[in-house]
N, C-alpha and C positions, 0 to 999 in steps of 0.2 A: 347825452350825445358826446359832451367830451370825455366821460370815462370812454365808453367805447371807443372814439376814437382813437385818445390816448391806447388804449390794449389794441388797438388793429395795427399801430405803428409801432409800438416797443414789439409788441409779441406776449404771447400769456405765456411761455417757461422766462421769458427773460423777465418777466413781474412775479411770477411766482416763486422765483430765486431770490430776488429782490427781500419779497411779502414773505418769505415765510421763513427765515430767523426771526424776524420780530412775533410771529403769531407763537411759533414755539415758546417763546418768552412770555409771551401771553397768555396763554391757553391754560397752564398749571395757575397762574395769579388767579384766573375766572372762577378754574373747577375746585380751588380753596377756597373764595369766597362765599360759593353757595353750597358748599358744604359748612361750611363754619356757620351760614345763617341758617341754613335748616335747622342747627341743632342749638342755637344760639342762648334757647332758654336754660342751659343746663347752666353757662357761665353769666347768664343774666347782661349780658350786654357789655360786657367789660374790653375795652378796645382794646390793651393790652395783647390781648387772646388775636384779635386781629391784627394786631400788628405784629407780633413777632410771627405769626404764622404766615404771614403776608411775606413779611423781609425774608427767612429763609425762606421761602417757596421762590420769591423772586433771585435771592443767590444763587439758588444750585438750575433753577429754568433760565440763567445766565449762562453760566457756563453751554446748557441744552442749545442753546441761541446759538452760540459761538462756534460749536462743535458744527450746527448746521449750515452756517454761514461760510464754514471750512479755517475758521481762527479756530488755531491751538495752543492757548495761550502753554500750556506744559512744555512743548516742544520747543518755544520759544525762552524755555528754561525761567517762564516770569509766571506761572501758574499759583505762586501764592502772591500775586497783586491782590483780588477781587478777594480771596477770605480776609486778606490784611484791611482793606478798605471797607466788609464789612463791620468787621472788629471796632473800626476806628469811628463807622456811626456810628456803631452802637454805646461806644464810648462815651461819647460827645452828644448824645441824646440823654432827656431827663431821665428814661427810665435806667440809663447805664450809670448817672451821678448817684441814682439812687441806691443802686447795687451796690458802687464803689464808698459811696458810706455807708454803706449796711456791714459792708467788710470789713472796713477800718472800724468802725465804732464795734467788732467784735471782741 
């Protein structure tokens, strides 16, 4: 009763303007996931495989968000914030320390 209420008072374009950058953002994270589990037994379960395919899936369905929400972060000449800030998890995550002495110890 109070969803509906709630949508008979805002309006359903004024929620669905609202709802759907974030679904955009959503939608590619889902349809990687059960893709990646369908076939899951090839990589045997290794989270890895899911998480990096999670993270870029969720960087560039970032941008998809933004662009629909009407944010450009390019135009606002600041479009390499979000690769810079994923760079810097991925840095400062174990699997990026392990990269980075895999590196150095070459």
């Amino acid at each position: 009763t109070l969803f509906t209420w709630f949508v008979s008072n805002v309006g359903l374009d004024t929620l669905l303007d609202t709802v759907l950058p974030l679904l955009v953002v959503l939608y590619p994270l889902v349809i990687v996931l059960v893709l990646l589990s369908f076939f899951d037994r090839f990589w045997k379960g290794r989270t890895e495989v899911y998480a990096f395919s999670m993270l870029f899936s969720l960087f560039f369905s970032i941008f998809d968000g933004c662009k629909t929400a009407g944010i450009s972060l390019a135009s606002l000449g600041i479009g390499w914030v979000l690769p810079a800030l994923v760079g810097f998890l991925i840095g400062i995550s174990p699997i990026g320390r392990k990269i980075g002495e895999y590196v150095r110890n070459r």
